[in-house]
C-alpha positions in Angstrom: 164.6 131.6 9.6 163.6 133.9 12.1 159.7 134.0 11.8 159.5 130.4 12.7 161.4 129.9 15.5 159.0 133.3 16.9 155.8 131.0 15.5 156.8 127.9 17.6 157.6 130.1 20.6 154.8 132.3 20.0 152.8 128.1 19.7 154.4 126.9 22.8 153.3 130.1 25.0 149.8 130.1 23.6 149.6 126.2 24.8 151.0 127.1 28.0 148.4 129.7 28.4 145.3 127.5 27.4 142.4 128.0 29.2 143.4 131.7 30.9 142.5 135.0 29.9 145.3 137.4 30.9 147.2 135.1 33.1 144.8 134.6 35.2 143.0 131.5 35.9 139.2 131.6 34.6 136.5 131.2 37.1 135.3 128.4 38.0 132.2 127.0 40.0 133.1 126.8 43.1 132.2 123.0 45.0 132.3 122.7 48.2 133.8 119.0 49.4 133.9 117.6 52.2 136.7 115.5 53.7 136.1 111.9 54.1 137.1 112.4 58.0 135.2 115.7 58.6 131.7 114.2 60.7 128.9 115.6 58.9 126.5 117.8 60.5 123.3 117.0 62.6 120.9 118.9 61.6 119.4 120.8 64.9 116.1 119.2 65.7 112.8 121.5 65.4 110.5 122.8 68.3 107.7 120.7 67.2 109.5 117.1 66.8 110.5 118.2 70.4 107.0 119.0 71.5 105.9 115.1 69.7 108.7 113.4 71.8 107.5 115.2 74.6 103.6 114.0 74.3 104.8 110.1 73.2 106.8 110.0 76.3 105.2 111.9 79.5 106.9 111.9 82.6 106.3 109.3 85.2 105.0 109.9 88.7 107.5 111.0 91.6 106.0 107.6 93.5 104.9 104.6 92.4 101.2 104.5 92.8 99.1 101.5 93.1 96.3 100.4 91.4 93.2 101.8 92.1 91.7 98.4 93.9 94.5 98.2 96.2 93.7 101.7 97.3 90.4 100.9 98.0 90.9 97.7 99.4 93.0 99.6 102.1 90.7 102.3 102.8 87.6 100.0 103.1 89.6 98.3 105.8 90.3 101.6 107.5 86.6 102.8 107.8 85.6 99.4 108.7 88.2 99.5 111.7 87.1 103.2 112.1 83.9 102.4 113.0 84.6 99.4 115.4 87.1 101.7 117.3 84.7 103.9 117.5 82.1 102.0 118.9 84.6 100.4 121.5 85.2 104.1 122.8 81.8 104.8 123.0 81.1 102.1 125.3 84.1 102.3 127.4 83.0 105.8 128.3 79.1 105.0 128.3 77.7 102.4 130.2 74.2 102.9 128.8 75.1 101.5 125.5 75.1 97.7 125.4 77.8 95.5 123.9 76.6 93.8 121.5 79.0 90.8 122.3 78.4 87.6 124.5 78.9 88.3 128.4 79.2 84.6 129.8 81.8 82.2 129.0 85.3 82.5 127.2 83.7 85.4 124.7 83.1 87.8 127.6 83.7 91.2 126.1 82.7 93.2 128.9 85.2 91.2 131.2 88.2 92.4 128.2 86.7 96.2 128.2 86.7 96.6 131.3 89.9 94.6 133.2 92.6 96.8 134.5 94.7 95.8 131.0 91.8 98.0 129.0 93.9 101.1 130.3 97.7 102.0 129.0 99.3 102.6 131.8 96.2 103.6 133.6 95.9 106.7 132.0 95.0 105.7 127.9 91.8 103.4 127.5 93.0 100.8 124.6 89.9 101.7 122.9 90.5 105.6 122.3 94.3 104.0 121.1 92.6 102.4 119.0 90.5 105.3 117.7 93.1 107.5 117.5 95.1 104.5 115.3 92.3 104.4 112.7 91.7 108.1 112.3 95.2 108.0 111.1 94.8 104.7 108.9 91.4 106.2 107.4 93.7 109.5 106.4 96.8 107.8 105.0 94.8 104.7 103.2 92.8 107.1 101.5 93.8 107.2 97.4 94.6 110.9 98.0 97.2 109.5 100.3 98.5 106.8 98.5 98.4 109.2 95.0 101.0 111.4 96.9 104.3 112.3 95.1 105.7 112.6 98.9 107.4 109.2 100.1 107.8 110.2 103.5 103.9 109.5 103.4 104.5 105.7 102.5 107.0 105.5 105.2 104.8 107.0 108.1 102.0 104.5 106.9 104.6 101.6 106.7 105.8 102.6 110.4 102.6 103.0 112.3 101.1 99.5 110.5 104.3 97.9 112.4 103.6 99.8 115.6 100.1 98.8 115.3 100.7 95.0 114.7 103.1 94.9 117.6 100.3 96.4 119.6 97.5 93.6 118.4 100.0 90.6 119.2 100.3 91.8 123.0 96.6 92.4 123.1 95.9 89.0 121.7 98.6 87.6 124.4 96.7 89.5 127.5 93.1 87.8 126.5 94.4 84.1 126.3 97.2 84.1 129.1 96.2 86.9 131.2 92.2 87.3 131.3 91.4 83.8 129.8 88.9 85.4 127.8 88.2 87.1 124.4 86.9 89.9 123.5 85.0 89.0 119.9 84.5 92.6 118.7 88.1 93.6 119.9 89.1 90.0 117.6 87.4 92.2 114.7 89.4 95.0 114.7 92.4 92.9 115.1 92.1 90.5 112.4 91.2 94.4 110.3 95.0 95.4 111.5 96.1 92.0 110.4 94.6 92.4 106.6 95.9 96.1 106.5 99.7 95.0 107.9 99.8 92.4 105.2 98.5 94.5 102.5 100.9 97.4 103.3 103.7 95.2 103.8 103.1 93.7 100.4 102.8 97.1 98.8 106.1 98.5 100.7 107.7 95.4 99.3 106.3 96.6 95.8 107.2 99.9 96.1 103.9 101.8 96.6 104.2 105.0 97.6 108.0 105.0 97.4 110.3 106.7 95.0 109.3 105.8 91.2 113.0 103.6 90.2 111.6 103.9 86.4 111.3 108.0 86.4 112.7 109.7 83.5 
């Protein structure tokens, strides 16, 4: 009676010990899960999709910069201004070249050139003022000028145009309340200032030459 009592012991052991070799476990294939809560992993971008995202977005300007007409636009006027100042000087300081302006009636540009208000203080002809005014407009109108990544640039410009306007409005005062005359080729360079004011005005408003808003 002995034997089978050791066979159903010797059954129950060997059932208990299904599947090991030895008592030990046998190996299995390890698989690797992942917990339902544990984020998975981004994988780490590569140099070149860096380089791609690099070329499809390039970096925008320090300053805005304005189309190329606008710049042009400006420094036509500037020249053009340039040269009339420059004429004006020449014949405040040279009698021997003529004006090529009416002398008789309410044009009289000779009387304007020439009146005790022609001289700042009595020391600066309005005309080299007005040279001196357009040197600086030719220089900071010019599309090198207005392509510069420094806004102080656009600030300066925006300045000096207000300066300068201020200037044409007490000029224009003195000709029809003081002298009763006009000075037609002096009227030139001030309806030039005029354009120029409005224009830079316009393209302060727009941000021209200021700090870029959209810069990455």
């Amino acid at each position: 009676m002995a034997a089978p009592k050791q066979t159903a012991a010797q059954a129950k052991r060997d059932k208990r010990d299904r599947g090991t070799r030895g008592g030990r476990p046998e190996p299995q294939a390890a698989v690797a899960r992942r917990s339902p809560a544990q984020p998975a992993r981004p994988r780490s971008a590569s140099p070149a999709a860096g380089a791609a995202a690099a070329v499809a977005s390039p970096a925008r300007p320090a300053t805005r910069i304005p189309p190329l007409w606008f710049q042009l636009t400006t420094w036509i006027l500037s020249i053009a201004g340039l040269g009339m100042s420059t004429y004006l000087t020449i014949t405040h300081y040279d009698s021997a070249v003529p004006l090529a302006c009416s002398d008789n009636g309410v044009i009289n540009c000779a009387l304007v050139t020439s009146s005790p208000q022609s001289m700042v203080f009595g020391v600066f002809p309005v005309a080299v003022l007005g040279l001196a005014f357009y040197v600086f407009l030719a220089v900071a109108n010019s599309p090198w000028a207005w392509r510069s990544r420094y806004p102080q640039v656009a600030m300066v410009r925006l300045a000096s145009m207000i300066v300068g306007i201020g200037f044409v409005l007490y000029l224009i005062y003195t000709e029809l309340f003081t002298l009763d005359h006009i000075c037609l080729l002096c009227t030139s360079v001030h309806v030039i200032t005029f354009l120029l004011f409005v224009l830079i005005l316009i393209g302060a408003a727009v941000g021209y030459g200021f700090r870029n808003p959209d810069r990455a």
